[in-house]
N, C-alpha and C positions, 0 to 999 in steps of 0.2 A: 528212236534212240536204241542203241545195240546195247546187248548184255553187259557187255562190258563198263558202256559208259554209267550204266544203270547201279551195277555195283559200286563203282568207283561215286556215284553219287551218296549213296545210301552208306561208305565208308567216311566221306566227307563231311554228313550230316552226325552221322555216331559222332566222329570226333569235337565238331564243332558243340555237340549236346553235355559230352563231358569235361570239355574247357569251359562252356560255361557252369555249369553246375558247378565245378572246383571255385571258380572263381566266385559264384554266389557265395558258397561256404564261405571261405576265405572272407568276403566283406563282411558276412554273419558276426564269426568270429571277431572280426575285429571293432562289430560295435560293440559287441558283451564283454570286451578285455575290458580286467577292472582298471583300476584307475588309480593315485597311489589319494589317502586322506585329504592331503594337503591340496590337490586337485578337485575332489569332490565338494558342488556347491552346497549340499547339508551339509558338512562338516563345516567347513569357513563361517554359516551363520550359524551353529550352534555352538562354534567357540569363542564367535567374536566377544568384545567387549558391552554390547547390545542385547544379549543374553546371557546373563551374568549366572543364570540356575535352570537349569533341566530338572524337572521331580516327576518322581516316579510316586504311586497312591496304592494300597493295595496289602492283602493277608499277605504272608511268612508262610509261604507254602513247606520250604526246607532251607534248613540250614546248617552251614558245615565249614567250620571254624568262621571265617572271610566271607566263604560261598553262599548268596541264597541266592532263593527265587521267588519272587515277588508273583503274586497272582491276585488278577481282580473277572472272575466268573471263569471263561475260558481263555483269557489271556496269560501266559505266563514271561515273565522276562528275568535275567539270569543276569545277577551282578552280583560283583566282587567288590566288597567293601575296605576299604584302606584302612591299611593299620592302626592310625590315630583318628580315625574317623569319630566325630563326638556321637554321642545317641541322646537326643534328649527327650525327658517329658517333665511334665507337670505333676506335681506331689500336691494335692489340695489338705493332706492331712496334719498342716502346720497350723497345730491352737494358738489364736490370738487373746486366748484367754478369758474371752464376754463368750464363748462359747460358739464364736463363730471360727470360720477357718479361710486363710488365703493358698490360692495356689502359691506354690514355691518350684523352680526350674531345677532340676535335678538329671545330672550327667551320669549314665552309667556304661558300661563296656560292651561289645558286638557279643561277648560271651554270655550276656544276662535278656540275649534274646532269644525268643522260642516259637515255634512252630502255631499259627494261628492266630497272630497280636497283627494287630492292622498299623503300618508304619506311612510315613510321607520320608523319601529318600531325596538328598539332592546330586544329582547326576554328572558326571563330565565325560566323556567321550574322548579318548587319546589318540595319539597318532595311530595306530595299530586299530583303530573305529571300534573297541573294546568298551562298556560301558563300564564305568567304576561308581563305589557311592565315596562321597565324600562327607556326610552328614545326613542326623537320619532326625526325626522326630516322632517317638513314640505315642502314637494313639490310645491304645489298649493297654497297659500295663498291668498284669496280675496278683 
């Protein structure tokens, strides 16, 4: 084999090395291009009609107006609660008069929540894959 053809190989093989390398990338790339909601199979069965509530369990790590974050040990998860979202708990301290007491359900506002109280939220998931609460139920009440 003469110099020349030696070179012209070892040019051939370079070439061929970064056509395919671009073209790995490139297929990379396009398995990790996301995908829009409406395509994605979690979303379809977390919205179907078959799953009628997503809840989320866990402390009030912070909150700020709408905005908390739910935390249970090391987990934290970050939802935005809807404006009319109801909040409920149980008020046991309704006298039935002999001296004993019934819980009674009691509604109150995303504003009369605080950092520490352990909630059950129930969950939806939008087009934009954004979690929201759409109802909460007060555990802790202080």
């Amino acid at each position: 084999m003469t110099r020349r053809n030696l070179v012209i190989s070892i040019i051939i093989g370079l070439v061929i090395f970064v056509v395919g390398g671009g073209v790995g990338i490139m297929y990379q790339k396009s398995k990790t291009a996301s995908i829009s909601p409406e395509e994605n199979p979690v979303y379809k069965i977390l919205n179907s009609k078959l799953i009628p509530v997503i809840t989320a369990y866990g402390k009030i790590v912070s909150i700020n107006g709408s905005d908390m974050v739910l935390g249970s040990g090391e987990e934290m998860l970050n939802i935005k609660m809807e404006d009319n979202a109801p909040i409920y708990f149980f008020d046991s301290s309704v006298d039935l008069g002999n001296g004993l007491s019934t819980p009674s359900q009691k509604i109150i506002g995303i504003d009369k929540l605080k950092e520490g109280q352990e909630i059950s939220i129930n969950l939806e998931i939008d087009k934009n894959g954004k979690i929201n609460g759409v109802a909460g139920v007060l555990i802790s009440y202080p």
